[in-house]
N, C-alpha and C positions, 0 to 999 in steps of 0.2 A: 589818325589819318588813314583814309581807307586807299589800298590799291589794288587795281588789278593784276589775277596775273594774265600776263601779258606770253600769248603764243611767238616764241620768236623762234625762225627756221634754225636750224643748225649755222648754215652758213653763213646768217648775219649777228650769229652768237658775239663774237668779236669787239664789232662797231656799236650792238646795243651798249653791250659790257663797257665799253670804256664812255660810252653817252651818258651812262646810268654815273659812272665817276666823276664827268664832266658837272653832272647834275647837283651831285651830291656837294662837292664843290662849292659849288654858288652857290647851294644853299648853305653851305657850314660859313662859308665867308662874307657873301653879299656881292650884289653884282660888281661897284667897282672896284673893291680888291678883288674878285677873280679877274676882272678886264686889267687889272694891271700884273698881278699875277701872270696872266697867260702874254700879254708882251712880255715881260723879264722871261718867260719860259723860250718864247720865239728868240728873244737875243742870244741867251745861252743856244739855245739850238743852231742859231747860225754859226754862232763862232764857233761852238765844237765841231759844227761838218766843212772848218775848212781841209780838213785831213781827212782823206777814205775811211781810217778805221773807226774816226770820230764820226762817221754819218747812221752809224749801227744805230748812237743813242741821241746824233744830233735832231736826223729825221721824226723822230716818234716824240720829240721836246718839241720842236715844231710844232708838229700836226696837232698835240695836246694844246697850247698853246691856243693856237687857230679855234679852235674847239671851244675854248675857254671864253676866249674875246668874244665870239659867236653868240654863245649861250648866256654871261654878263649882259650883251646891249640888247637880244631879244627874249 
C-alpha cells in the first residue's frame, strides 16, 4: 500500500492524529463494527459526563465516537 506523506501544519497535528486512529479503526474492524463501536463509545461518554469530573474523559469518548460513526457510514 503506497502513502503519502502528507504535510500537516503543526496546529492541526492533533485532529489529523486522531483521524489517522479513527481510520485505522475501520479499517482493523470494518465499517459496522466501528458504527456500532463508536455509539457504545457515545453512550459511555454520556453517562460518564453526567459528573464534572467525569467530562475530562467523557467529552473525548464522545467526540471519538462521533468520529467513528462518521467515518463507518462514509
Amino acid at each position: 500500500m503506497h502513502e503519502e506523506k502528507a504535510k500537516v501544519p503543526w496546529l492541526l497535528w492533533p485532529f489529523w492524529a486522531i483521524w489517522r486512529l479513527v481510520a485505522l479503526i475501520v479499517g482493523l474492524t470494518g465499517r459496522l463494527v466501528a458504527v456500532i463501536l463508536g455509539f457504545g463509545l457515545m453512550v459511555v461518554g454520556v453517562i460518564i459526563s453526567v459528573t464534572v469530573i467525569g467530562m475530562v474523559i467523557g467529552i473525548p469518548l464522545i467526540l471519538i465516537g462521533v468520529l467513528l460513526v462518521i467515518r463507518g457510514l462514509f
